[in-house]
Z-matrix of the N, CA and C atoms (Angstrom, degrees):
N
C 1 1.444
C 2 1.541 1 107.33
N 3 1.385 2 122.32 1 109.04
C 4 1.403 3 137.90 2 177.99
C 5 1.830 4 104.91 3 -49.93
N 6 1.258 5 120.48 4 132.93
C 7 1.154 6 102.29 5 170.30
C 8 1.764 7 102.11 6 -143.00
N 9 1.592 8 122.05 7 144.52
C 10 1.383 9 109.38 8 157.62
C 11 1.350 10 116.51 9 -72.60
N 12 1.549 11 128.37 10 -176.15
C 13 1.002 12 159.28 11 127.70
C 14 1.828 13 142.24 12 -104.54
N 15 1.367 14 102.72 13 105.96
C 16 1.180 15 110.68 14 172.50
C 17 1.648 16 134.14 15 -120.23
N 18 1.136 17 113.95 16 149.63
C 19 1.552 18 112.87 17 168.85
C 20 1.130 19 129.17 18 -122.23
N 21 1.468 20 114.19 19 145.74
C 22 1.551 21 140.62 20 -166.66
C 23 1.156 22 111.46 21 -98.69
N 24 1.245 23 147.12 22 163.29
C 25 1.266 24 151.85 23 108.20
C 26 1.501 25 142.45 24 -65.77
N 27 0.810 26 124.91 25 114.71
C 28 1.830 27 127.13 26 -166.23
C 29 1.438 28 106.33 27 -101.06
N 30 1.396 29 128.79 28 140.18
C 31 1.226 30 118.26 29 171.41
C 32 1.718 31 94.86 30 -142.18
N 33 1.684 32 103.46 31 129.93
C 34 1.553 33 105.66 32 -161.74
C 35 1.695 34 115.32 33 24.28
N 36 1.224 35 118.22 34 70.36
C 37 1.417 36 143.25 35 -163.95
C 38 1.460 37 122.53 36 15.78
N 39 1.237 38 103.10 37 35.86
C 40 1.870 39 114.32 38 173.35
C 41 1.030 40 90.36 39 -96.64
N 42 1.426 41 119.54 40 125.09
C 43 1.678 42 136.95 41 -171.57
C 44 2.111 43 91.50 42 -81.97
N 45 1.252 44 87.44 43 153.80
C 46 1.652 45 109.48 44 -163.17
C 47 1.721 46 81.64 45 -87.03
N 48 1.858 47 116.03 46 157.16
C 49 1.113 48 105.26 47 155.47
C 50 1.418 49 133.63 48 -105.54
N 51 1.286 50 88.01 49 28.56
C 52 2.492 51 96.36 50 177.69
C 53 1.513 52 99.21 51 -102.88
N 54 0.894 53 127.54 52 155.84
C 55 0.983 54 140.04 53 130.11
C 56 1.549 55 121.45 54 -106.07
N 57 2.213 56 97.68 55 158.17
C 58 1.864 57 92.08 56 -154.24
C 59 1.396 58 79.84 57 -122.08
N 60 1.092 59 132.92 58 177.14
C 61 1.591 60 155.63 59 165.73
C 62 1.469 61 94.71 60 -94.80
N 63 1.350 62 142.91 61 -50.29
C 64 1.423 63 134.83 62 -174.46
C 65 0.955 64 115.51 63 -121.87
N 66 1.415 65 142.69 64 165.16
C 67 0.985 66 139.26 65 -152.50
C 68 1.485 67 106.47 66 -88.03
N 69 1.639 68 112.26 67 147.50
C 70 1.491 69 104.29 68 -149.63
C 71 1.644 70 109.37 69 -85.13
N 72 1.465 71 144.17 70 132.42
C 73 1.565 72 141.65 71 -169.89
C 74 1.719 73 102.08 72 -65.38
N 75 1.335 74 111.15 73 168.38
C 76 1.088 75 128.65 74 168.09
C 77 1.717 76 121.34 75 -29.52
N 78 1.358 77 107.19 76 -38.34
C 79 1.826 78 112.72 77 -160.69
C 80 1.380 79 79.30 78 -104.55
N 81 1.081 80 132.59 79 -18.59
C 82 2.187 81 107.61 80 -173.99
C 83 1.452 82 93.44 81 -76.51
N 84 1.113 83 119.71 82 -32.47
C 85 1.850 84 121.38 83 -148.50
C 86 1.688 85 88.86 84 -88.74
N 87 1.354 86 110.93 85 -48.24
C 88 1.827 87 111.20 86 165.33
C 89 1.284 88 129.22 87 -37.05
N 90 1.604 89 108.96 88 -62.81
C 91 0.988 90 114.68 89 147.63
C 92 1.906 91 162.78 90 -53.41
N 93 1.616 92 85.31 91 -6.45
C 94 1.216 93 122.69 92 161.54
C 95 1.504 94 128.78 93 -62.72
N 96 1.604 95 92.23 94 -52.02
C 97 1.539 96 131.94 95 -167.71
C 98 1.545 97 96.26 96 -69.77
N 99 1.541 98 113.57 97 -69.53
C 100 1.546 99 137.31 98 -170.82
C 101 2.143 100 98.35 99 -47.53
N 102 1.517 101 101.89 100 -50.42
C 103 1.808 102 87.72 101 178.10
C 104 0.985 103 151.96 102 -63.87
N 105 1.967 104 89.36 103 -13.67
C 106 1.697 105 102.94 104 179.99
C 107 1.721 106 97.18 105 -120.12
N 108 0.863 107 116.16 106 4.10
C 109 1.709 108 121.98 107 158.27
C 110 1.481 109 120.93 108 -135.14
N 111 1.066 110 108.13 109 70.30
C 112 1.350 111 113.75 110 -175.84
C 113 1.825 112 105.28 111 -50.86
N 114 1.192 113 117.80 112 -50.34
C 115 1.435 114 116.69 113 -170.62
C 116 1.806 115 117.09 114 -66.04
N 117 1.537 116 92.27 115 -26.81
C 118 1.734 117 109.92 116 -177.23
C 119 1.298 118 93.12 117 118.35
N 120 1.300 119 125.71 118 -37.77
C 121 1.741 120 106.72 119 -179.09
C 122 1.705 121 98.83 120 -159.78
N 123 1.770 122 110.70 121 155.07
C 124 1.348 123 97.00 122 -177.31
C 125 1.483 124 87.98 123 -123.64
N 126 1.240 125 88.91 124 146.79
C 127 2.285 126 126.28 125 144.95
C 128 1.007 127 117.12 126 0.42
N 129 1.330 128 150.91 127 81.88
C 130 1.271 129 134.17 128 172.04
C 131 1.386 130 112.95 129 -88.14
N 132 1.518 131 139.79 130 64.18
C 133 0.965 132 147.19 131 -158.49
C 134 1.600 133 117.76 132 -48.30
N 135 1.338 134 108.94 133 -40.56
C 136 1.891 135 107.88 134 171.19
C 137 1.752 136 107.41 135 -63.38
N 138 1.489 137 96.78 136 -39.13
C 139 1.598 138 73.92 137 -172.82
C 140 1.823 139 118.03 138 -113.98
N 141 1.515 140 89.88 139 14.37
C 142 1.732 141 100.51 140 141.75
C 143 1.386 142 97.29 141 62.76
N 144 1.745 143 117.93 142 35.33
C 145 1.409 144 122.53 143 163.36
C 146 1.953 145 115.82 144 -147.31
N 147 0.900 146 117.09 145 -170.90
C 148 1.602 147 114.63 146 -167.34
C 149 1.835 148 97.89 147 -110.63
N 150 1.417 149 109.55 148 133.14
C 151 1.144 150 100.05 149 177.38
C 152 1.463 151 96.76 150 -119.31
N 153 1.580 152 106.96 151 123.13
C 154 1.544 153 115.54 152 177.82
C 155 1.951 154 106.84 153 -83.72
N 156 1.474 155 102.50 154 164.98
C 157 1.154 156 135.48 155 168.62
C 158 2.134 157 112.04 156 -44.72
N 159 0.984 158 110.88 157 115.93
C 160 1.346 159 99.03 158 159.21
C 161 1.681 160 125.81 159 -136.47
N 162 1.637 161 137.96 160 101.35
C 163 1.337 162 132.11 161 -147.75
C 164 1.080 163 92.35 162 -75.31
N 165 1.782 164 111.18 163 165.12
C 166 1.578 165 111.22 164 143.67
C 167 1.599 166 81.30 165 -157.97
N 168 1.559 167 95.89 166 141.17
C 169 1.870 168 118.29 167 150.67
C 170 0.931 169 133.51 168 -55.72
N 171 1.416 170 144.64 169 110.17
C 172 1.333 171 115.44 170 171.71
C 173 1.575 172 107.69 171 -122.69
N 174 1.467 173 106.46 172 157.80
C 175 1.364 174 105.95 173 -170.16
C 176 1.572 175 110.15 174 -104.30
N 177 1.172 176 128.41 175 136.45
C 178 1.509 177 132.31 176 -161.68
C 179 1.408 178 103.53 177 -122.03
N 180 1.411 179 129.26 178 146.10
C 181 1.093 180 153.29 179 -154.38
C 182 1.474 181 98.44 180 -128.88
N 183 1.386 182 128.38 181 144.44
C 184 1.520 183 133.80 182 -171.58
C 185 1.687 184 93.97 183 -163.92
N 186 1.349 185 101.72 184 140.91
C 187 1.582 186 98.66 185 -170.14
C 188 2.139 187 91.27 186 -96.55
N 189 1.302 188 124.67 187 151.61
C 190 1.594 189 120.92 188 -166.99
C 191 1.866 190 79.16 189 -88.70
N 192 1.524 191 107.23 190 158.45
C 193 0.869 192 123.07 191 164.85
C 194 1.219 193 117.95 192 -95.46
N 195 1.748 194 97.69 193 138.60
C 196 1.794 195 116.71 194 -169.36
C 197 1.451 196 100.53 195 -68.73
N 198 1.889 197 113.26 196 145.86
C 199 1.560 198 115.00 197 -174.77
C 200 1.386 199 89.19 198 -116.18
């Protein structure tokens, strides 16, 4: 069974919307970080503390389509 491979980026588990063919370098995953936290961390105003950034990769599986 043919399968691709791709990778994501997660940031506090909101799935990234690129997908990479290789695994993504230091400045994609930075830059990852920087779009959905522009400040470095946001406000959580109810619970009256800062919630920082945390990445994770994940690797995704896609079955190739039969020709």
């Amino acid at each position: 069974m043919p399968l691709d491979t791709f990778f994501t980026i997660e940031v506090n588990g909101l799935k990234g919307r690129k997908l990479f063919d290789t695994y993504p370098t230091d400045d994609e995953i930075e830059k990852a970080i920087r779009d959905m936290f522009p400040q470095g961390y946001i406000y959580d105003q109810f619970a009256d503390e800062n919630i920082y950034p945390i990445a994770q990769v994940k690797k995704i599986y896609k079955l190739k389509d039969k020709e």
